[in-house]
C-alpha positions in Angstrom: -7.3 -2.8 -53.0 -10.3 -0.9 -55.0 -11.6 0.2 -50.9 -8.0 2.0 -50.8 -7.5 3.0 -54.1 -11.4 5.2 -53.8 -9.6 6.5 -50.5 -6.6 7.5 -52.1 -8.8 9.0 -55.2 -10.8 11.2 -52.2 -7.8 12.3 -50.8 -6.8 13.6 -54.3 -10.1 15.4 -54.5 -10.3 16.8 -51.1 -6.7 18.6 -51.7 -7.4 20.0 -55.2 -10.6 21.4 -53.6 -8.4 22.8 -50.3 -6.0 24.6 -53.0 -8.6 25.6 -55.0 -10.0 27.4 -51.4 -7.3 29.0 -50.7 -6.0 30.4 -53.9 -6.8 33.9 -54.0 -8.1 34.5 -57.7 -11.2 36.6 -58.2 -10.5 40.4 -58.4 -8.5 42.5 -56.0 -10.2 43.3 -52.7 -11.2 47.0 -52.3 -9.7 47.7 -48.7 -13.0 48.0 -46.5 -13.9 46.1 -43.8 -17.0 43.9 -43.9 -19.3 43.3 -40.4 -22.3 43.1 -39.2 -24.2 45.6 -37.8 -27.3 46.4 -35.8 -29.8 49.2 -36.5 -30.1 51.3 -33.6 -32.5 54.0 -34.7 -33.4 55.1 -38.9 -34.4 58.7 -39.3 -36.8 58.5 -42.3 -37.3 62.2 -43.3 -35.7 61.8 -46.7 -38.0 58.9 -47.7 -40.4 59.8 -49.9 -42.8 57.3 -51.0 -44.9 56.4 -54.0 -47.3 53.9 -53.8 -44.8 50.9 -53.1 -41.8 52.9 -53.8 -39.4 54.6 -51.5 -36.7 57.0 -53.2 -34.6 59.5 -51.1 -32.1 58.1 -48.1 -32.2 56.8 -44.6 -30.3 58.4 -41.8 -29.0 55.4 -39.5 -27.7 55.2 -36.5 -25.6 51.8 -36.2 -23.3 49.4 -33.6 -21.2 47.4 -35.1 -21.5 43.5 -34.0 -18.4 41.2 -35.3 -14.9 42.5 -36.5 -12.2 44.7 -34.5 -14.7 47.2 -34.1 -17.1 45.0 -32.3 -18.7 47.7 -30.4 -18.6 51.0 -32.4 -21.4 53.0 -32.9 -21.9 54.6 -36.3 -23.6 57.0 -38.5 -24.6 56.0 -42.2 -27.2 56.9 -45.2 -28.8 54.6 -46.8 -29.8 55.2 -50.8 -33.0 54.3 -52.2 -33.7 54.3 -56.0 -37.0 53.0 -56.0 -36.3 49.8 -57.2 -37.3 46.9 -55.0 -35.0 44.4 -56.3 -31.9 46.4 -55.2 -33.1 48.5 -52.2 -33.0 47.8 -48.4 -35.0 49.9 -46.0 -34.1 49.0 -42.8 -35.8 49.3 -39.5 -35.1 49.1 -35.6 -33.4 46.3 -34.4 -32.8 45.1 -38.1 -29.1 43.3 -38.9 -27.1 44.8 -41.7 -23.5 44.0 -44.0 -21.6 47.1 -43.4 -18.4 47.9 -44.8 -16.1 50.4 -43.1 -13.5 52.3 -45.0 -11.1 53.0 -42.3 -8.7 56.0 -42.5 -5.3 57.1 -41.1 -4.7 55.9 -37.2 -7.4 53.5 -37.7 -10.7 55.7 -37.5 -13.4 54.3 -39.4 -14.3 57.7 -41.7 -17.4 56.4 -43.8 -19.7 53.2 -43.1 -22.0 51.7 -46.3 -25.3 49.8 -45.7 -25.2 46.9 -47.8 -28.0 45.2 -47.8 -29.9 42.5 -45.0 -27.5 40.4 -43.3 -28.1 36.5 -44.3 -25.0 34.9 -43.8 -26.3 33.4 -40.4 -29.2 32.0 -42.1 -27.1 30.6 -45.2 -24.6 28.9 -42.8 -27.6 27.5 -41.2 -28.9 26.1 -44.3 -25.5 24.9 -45.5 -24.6 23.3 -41.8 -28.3 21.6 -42.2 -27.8 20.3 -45.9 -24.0 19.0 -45.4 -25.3 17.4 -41.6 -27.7 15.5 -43.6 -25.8 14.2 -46.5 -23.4 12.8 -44.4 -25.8 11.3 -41.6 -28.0 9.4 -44.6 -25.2 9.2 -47.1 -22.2 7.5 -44.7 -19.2 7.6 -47.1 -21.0 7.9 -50.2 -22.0 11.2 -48.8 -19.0 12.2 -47.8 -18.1 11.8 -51.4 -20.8 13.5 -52.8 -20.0 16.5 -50.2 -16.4 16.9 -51.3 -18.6 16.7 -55.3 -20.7 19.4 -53.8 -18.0 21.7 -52.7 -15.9 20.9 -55.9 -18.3 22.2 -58.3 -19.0 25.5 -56.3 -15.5 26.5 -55.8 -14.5 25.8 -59.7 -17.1 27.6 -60.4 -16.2 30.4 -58.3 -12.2 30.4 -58.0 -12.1 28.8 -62.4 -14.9 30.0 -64.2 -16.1 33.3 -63.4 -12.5 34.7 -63.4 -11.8 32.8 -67.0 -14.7 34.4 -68.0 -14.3 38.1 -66.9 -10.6 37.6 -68.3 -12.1 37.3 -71.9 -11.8 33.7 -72.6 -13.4 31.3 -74.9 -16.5 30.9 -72.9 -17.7 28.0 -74.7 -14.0 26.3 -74.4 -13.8 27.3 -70.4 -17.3 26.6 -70.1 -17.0 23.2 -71.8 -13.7 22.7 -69.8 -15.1 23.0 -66.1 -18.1 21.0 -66.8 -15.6 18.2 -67.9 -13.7 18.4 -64.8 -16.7 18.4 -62.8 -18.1 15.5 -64.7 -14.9 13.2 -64.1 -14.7 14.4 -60.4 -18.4 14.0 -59.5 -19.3 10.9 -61.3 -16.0 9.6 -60.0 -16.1 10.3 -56.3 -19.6 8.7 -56.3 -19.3 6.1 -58.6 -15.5 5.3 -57.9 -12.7 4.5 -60.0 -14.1 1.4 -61.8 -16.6 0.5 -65.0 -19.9 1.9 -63.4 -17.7 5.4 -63.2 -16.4 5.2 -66.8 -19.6 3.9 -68.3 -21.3 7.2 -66.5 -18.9 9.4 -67.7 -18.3 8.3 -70.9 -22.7 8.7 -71.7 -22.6 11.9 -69.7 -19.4 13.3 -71.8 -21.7 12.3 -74.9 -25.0 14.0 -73.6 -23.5 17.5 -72.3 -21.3 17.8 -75.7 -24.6 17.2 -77.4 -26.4 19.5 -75.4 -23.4 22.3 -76.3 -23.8 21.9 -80.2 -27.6 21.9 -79.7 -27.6 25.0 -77.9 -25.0 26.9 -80.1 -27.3 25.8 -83.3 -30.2 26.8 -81.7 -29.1 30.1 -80.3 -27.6 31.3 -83.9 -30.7 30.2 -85.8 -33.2 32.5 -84.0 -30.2 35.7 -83.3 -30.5 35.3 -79.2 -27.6 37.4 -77.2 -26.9 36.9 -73.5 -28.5 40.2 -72.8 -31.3 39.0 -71.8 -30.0 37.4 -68.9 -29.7 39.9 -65.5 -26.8 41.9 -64.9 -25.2 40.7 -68.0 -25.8 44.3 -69.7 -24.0 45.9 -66.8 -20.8 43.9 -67.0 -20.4 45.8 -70.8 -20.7 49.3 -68.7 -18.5 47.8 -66.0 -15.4 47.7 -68.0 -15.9 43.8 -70.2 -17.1 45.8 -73.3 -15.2 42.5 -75.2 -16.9 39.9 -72.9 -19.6 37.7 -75.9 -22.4 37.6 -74.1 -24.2 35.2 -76.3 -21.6 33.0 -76.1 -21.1 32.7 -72.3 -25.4 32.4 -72.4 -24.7 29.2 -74.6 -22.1 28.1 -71.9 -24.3 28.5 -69.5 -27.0 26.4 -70.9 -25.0 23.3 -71.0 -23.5 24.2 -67.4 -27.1 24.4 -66.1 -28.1 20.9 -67.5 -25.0 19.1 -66.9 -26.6 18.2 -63.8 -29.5 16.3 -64.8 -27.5 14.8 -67.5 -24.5 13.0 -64.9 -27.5 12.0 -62.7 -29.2 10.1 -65.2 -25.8 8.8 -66.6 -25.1 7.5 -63.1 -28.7 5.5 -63.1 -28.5 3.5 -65.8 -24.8 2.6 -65.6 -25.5 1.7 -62.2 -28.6 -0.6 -63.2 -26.4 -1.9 -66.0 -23.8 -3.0 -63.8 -26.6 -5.0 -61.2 -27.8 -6.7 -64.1 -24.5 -7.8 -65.2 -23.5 -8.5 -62.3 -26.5 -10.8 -61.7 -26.4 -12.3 -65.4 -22.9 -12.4 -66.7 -23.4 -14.2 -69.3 -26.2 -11.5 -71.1 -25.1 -10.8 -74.5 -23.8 -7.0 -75.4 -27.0 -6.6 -77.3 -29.4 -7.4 -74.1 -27.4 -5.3 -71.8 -27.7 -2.6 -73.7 -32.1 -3.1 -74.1 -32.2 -2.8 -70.4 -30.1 0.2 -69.8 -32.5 1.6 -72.7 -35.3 0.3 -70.7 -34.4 2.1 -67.5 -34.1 4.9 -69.3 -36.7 5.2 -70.6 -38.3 5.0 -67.5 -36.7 8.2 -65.7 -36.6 10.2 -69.3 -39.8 11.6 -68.5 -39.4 12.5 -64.8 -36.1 14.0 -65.4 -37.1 16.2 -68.5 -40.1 17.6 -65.9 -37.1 17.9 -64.0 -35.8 20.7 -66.0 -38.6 22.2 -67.1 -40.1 23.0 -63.3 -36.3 24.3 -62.6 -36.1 26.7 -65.3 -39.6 28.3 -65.3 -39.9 28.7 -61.8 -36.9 30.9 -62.3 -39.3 33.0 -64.8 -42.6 32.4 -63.2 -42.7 36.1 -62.9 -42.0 37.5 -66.1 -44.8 35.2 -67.8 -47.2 36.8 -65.1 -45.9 40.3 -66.3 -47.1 39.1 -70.0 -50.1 37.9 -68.9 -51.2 40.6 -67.1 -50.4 42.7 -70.2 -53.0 40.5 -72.6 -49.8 39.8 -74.4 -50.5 37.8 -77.5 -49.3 34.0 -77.1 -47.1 34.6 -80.4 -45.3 37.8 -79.6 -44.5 36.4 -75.4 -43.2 33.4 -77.4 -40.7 35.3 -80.0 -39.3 37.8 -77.1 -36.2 37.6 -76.6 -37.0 36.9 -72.9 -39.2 34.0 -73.2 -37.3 32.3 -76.1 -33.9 31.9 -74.5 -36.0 29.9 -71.5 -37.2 28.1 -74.1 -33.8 27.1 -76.1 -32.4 26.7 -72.6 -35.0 24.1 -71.3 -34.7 22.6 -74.8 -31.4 22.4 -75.2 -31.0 20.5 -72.1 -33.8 18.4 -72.6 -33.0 17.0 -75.6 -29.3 16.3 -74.8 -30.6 14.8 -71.7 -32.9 12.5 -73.8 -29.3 11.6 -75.5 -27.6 10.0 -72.4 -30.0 7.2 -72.4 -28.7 5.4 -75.3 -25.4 7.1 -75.1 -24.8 5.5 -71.7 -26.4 2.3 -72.4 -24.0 1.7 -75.5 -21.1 2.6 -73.4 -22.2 0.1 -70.6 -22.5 -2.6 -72.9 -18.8 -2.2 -74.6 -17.4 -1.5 -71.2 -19.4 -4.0 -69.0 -19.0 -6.8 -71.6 -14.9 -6.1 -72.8 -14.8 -9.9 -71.1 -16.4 -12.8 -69.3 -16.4 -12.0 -65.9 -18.9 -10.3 -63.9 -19.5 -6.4 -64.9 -19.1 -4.6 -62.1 -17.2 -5.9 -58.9 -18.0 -2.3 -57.2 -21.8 -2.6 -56.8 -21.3 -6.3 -55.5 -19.2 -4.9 -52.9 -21.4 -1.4 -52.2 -24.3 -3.5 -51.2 
């Protein structure tokens, strides 16, 4: 009955994540045509260089590769601005995104270079990654798959347009990483008392981390500015967008992670215990989810700490190399919202642990029979 019900359950997922696939949302599409292209030759006598800059444009000569117009050859310039993290210079032989704006009778009047073409290579990857969580994870992986997909498409097709349409990013934030916490921890940990005691200590640690962050971020005046592109979307037409306020939602959306997969260890430990030793008092159970916690605590808050700096790595390079004073690197506004983020997260990560472990032992212990009939039958 519990096999069929999970069954059902992933059914139920699986749909909501088709629907959610194909429901248009996002913003209206602009009319070109997107391919892939090859470079056949790049005229280069409007590049001018400076040291490791190029500015000026490239004169391209290209045959389109996928598409309707599989076949063309077409003529393009490519910008340069001198700035390395948004310039392409392209060679011989290279593979572009193209986008064709195609005119009356279906003559392609202008092609734009967009950048590198790495779809191939990100399929790859994806193909690879979802190939191996189902070979090592069986059904479970399945599970966690139809998790994995889940989260990217609500936060895709849900978040990003509630948050470009000038909602409460703290309430839309909050809201998705609810309904990713009760599908993930769910499809993995099914619909039993491991499940709810994970998501019951997770709920706890993410809504801790939220009032942390939005504390922390009003006591020392950060704004989402300081995050890229977020500037540009108030010159893009989202003057009313709060920045600082989607930052905060951000925070606890990054974490949210580490916070259900700790959850999800110590209610699964809690539930072998009790399974093993019915007859442990509320009080006991609870000492040795607190025990296992302690144990991955201090792995999992490295966890974070690697994740978020390495996405930094450069810009504390940039200080260094300037002989910037410890104190002043510390107080930019830069450096200090990596700080309140891995914080943040951190400490409502260090939260789950006894959250989760006082859930398990109200949930696991409600009466005298063993705790958790789903972990007897997993393994």
């Amino acid at each position: 009955m519990a096999k069929k019900r999970e069954r059902v359950s992933l059914g139920v997922f699986v749909l909501v994540t088709l629907v959610l696939l194909i429901w248009p949302g996002g913003r209206p599409d602009d009319g070109g045509i997107r391919c892939r292209a090859k470079v056949l030759s790049a005229d280069n006598g409007q590049v001018m260089q400076h040291g490791i800059i190029k500015t000026g444009f490239q004169k391209l000569v290209l045959r389109v590769e996928s598409g309707s117009y599989a076949g063309e050859v077409v003529s393009a310039a490519s910008n340069l601005m001198g700035k390395l993290e948004l310039d392409a210079f392209y060679g011989e032989g290279d593979r572009l995104l193209a986008v064709l704006t195609v005119g009356d009778g279906g003559k392609i009047v202008h092609v734009t270079p967009r950048d590198h073409y790495r779809l191939t290579g990100l399929w790859v990857m994806v193909s690879l990654f979802f190939g191996l969580l189902l070979i090592t994870g069986g059904e479970t992986g399945a599970r966690a798959l139809v998790s994995f997909v889940l989260t990217g498409v609500m936060i895709w097709k849900v978040l990003i347009p509630a948050l470009l349409a000038g909602w409460n990013p703290l309430l839309v934030s909050f809201g998705v990483v609810m309904i990713l916490n009760f599908s993930v921890i769910f499809l993995v940990g099914g619909l039993n008392r491991l499940g709810l005691t994970a998501f019951c200590g997770a709920t706890l640690g993410i809504l801790t981390t939220c009032l942390i962050a939005l504390a922390a971020g009003k006591a020392i005046h950060l704004n989402g500015a300081v995050k890229p592109f977020s500037e540009a979307l108030l010159y893009a037409g989202y003057a009313d967008l709060s920045l600082s306020m989607i930052f905060i939602g951000g925070i606890f959306l990054a974490s949210s992670g580490a916070v259900m997969d700790l959850a999800m260890d110590i209610a699964a430990s809690m539930a072998e215990v009790a399974r093993v030793d019915a007859t442990l008092s509320p009080v006991a159970l609870m000492g040795s989810g607190l025990r296992v916690g302690r144990s991955v605590l201090g792995t999992m808050t490295t966890t974070l700490l690697l994740a978020y700096s390495g996405g930094f790595t450069s810009l504390l390079m940039a200080m260094m190399a300037q002989n910037v004073p410890l104190s002043v690197m510390l107080n930019t506004p830069w450096v200090s919202s990596e700080i309140i983020h891995t914080l943040s997260g951190s400490i409502g990560l260090v939260t789950v642990a006894p959250f989760t472990a006082m859930c398990g032992a109200v949930i696991y212990k409600r009466d005298a029979t063993p705790a958790c009939d789903a972990v007897a039958r997993a393994a």
